[in-house]
C-alpha positions in Angstrom: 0.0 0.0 0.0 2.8 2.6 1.0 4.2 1.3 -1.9 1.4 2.2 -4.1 1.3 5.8 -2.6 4.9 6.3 -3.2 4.6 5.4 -6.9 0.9 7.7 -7.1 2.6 10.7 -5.7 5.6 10.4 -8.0 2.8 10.0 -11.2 1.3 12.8 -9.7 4.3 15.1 -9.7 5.0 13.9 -13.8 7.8 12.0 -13.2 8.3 9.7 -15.8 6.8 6.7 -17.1 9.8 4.9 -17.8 11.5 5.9 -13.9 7.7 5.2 -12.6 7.8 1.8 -14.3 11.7 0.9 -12.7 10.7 1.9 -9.0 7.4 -0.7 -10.0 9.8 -3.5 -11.1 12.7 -2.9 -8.6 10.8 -1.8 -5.4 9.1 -5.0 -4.9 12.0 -7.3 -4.9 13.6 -5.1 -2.3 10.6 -5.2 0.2 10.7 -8.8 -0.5 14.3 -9.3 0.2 13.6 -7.8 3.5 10.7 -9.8 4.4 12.4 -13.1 3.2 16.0 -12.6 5.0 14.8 -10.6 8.2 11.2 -11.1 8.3 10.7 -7.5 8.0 6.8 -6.9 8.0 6.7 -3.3 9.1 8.6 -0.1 8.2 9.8 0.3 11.7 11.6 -3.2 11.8 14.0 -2.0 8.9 17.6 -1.1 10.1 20.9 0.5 8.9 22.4 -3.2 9.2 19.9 -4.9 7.1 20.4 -2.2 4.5 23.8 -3.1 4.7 23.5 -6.9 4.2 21.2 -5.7 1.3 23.6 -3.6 -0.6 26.4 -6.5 0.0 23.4 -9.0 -2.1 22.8 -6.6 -4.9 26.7 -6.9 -5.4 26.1 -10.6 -5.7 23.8 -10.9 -8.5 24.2 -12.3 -11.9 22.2 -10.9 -14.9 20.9 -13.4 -17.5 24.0 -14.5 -18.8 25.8 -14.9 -15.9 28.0 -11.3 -15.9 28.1 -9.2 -12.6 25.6 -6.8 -12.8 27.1 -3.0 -13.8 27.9 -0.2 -11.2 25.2 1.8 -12.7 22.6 -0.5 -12.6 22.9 -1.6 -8.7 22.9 2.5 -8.1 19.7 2.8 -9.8 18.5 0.6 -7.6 19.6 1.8 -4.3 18.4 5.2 -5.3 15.3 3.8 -5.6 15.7 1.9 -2.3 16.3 5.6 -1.2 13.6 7.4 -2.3 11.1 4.7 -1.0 12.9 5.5 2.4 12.8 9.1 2.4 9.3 8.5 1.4 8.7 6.3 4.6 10.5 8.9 6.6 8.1 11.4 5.3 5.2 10.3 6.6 6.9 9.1 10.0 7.3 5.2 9.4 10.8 5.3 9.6 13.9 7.6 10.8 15.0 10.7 8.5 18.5 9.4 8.9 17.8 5.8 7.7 18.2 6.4 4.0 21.8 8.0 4.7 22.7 4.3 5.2 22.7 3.3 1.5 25.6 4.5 -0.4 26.1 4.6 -3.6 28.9 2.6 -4.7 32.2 4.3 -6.9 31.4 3.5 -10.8 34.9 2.7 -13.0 35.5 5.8 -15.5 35.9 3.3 -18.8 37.2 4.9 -22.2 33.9 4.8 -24.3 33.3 1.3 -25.7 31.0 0.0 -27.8 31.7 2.8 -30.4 31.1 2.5 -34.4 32.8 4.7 -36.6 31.3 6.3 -39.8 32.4 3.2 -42.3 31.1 0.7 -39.7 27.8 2.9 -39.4 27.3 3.4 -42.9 27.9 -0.8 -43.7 25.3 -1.8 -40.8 23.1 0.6 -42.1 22.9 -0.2 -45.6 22.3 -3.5 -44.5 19.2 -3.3 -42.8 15.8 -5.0 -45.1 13.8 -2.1 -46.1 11.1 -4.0 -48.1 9.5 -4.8 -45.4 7.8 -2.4 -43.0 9.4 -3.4 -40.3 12.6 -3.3 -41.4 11.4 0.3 -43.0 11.0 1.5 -39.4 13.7 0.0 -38.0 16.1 1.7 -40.6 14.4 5.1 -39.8 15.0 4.4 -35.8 18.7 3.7 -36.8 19.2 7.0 -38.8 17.8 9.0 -35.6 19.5 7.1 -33.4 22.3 7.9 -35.0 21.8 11.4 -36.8 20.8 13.2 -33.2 22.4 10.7 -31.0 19.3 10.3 -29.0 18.7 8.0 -26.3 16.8 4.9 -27.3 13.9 5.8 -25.0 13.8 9.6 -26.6 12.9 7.7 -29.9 10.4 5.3 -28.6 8.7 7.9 -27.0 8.2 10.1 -29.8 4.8 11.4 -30.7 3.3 12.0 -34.5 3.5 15.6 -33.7 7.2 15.4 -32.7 9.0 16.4 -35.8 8.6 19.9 -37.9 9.8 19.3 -41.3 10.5 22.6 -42.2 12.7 23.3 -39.6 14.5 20.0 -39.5 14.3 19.3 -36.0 12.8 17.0 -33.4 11.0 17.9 -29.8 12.2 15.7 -27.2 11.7 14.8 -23.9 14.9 13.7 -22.3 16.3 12.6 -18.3 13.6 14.6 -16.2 11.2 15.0 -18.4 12.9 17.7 -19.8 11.8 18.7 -23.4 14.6 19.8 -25.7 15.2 20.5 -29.6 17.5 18.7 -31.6 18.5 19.2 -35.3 17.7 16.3 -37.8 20.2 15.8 -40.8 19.2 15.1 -44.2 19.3 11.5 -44.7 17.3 10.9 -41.1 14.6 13.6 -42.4 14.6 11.0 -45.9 13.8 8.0 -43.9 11.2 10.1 -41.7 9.1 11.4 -44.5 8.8 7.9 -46.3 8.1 6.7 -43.1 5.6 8.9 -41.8 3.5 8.8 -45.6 4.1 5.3 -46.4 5.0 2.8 -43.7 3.2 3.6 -40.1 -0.4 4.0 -42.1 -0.1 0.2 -42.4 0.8 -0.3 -38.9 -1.7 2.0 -37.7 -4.5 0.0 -35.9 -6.2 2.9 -33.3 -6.8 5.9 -35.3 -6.5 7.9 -31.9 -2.5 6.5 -31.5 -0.1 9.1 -31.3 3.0 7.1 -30.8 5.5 7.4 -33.9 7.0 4.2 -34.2 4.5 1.4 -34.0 5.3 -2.4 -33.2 3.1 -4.8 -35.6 0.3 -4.6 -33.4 -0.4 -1.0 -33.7 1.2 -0.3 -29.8 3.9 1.9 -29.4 7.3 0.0 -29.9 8.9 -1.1 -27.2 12.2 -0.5 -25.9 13.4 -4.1 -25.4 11.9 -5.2 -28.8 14.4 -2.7 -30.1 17.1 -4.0 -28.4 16.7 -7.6 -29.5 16.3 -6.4 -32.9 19.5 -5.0 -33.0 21.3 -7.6 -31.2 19.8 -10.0 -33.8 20.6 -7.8 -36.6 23.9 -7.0 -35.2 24.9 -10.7 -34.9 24.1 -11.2 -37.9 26.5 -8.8 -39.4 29.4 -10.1 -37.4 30.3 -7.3 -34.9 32.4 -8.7 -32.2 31.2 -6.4 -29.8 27.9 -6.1 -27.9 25.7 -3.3 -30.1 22.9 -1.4 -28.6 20.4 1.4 -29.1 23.6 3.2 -27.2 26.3 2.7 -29.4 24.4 4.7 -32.2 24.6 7.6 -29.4 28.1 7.1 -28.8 29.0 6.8 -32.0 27.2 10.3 -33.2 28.8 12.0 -30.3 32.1 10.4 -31.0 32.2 11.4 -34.4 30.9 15.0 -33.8 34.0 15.6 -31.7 36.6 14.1 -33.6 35.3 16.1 -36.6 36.2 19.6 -34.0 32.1 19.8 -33.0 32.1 22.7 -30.6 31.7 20.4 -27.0 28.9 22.6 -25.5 26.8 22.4 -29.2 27.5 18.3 -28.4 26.5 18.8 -24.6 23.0 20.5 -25.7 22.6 18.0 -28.4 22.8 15.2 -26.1 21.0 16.6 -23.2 23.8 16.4 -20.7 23.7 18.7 -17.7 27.2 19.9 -17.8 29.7 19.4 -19.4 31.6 16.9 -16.9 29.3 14.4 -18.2 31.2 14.6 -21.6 34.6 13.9 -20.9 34.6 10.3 -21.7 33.4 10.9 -25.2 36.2 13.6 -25.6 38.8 11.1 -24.9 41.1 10.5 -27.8 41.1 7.0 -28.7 44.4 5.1 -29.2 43.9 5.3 -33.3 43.8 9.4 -32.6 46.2 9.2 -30.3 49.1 7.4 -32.4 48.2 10.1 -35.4 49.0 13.0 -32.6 52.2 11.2 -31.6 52.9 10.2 -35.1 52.2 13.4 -36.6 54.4 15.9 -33.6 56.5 14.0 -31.4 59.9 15.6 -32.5 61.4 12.2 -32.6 58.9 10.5 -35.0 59.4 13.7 -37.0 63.4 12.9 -37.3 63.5 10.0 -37.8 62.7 8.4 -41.8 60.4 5.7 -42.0 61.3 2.3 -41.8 62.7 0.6 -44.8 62.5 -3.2 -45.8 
């Protein structure tokens, strides 16, 4: 029940679906993991200790196939845990100082992986079955993906009135439910249009659907559909490399900067907060940074190439 008033109250204050849906999925297994390991069946009865012995599970557990689950995910859920405590402390269930007891744990700063350049992008691309509707819509998803490196639930979430073709840009509603414009280049508006005119009419089942991008039942397409359609298509092509709806991100953002993009145009077009979030994409790789050393170490520029 408190639960269910945690979850109304966060609907209520337009959080979003997708955070609302988490906190619905994740929630639950932490009020059972209390109930089954301390046989927790009120608020009061929780303690700093079992949120330690919690925090120590979560570090424990194994996804599908067996890897560790990330850094990022386990602080998802312990902010979560969190906010349903400071919720609890709210309305006097439990102490104001409880929630302080869950830290969040140190995430490893990794060089960008995952990352496609142009020639790869341009191969999986071209690739991609466009006689079919499906594959129609899933090409157009690509292109936007990667043309205004948007996150994959900024597509899926797209509306019919979302686009304006004479200005070439897209309304989206990013992290926080916070609605930003982003440019659209020339081949992604291509895909759009054709799209738009000749593909979704067919999917179309509601008349009164707004969603964009439609899965075969008319229903707005789903994020982990996506996923496993690009996993699939991606296996196919022989990547050796995990590809998701992310990498298309990375790989705009990547390329952007490498080309000299101005980093704050990149920040807006992403939706980042600051600019501190970009400093892993501005990393040089190791190809860019051999060309630097190559090109002005004052030994490599001495010395003549190497002969056979």
């Amino acid at each position: 029940m408190l639960l269910e008033d945690l979850l109304e109250y966060r609907t209520a204050i337009n959080f979003s679906p997708r955070t609302i849906k988490r906190m619905r999925e994740n929630l639950p297994v932490f009020i059972k993991w209390l109930q089954g390991s301390y046989r927790i069946s009120t608020p009061d009865l929780i303690r700093p200790d079992h949120l330690y012995a919690w925090q120590k599970h979560l570090m424990t557990r194994r996804t599908w196939n067996g890897l560790p689950i990330k850094p990022g995910t386990i602080n998802g859920r312990i902010a979560q845990a969190k906010v349903f405590l400071e919720f609890l402390a709210e309305r006097g269930f439990v102490l104001k100082t409880l929630a302080d007891s869950l830290k969040r744990i140190k995430e490893p700063k990794l060089l960008p992986h995952s990352v496609l350049d142009h020639t790869q992008m341009r191969m999986l691309l071209s690739h991609v079955d466009t006689s079919t509707k499906s594959g129609f819509r899933d090409r157009t998803i690509f292109e936007l993906l990667y043309s205004c490196a948007l996150r994959a639930s900024e597509v899926l979430d797209l509306d019919i009135g979302s686009i304006s073709f004479e200005q070439k840009t897209l309304r989206v509603l990013g992290k926080g439910r916070k609605e930003r414009l982003v440019p659209v280049g020339r081949t992604a508006i291509r895909f759009f249009k054709s799209y738009i005119l000749a593909i979704r009419p067919f999917l179309l089942k509601q008349p009164d659907e707004h969603a964009l991008f439609l899965d075969k039942f008319g229903r707005r397409y789903a994020y982990h559909n996506l996923q496993r359609t690009i996993r699939v298509f991606t296996r196919k092509l022989g990547f050796d490399f995990p590809v998701t709806a992310h990498t298309f991100r990375r790989s705009c953002a990547t390329e952007l900067i490498r080309a000299g993009a101005n980093i704050y145009h990149v920040k807006e077009l992403l939706g980042h907060e600051s600019l501190n979030t970009l400093k892993h994409y501005a990393r040089l790789t190791i190809i860019d940074l051999k060309k630097t050393h190559e090109k002005c170490h004052p030994r490599e520029i001495d010395e003549p190439p190497d002969t056979p």
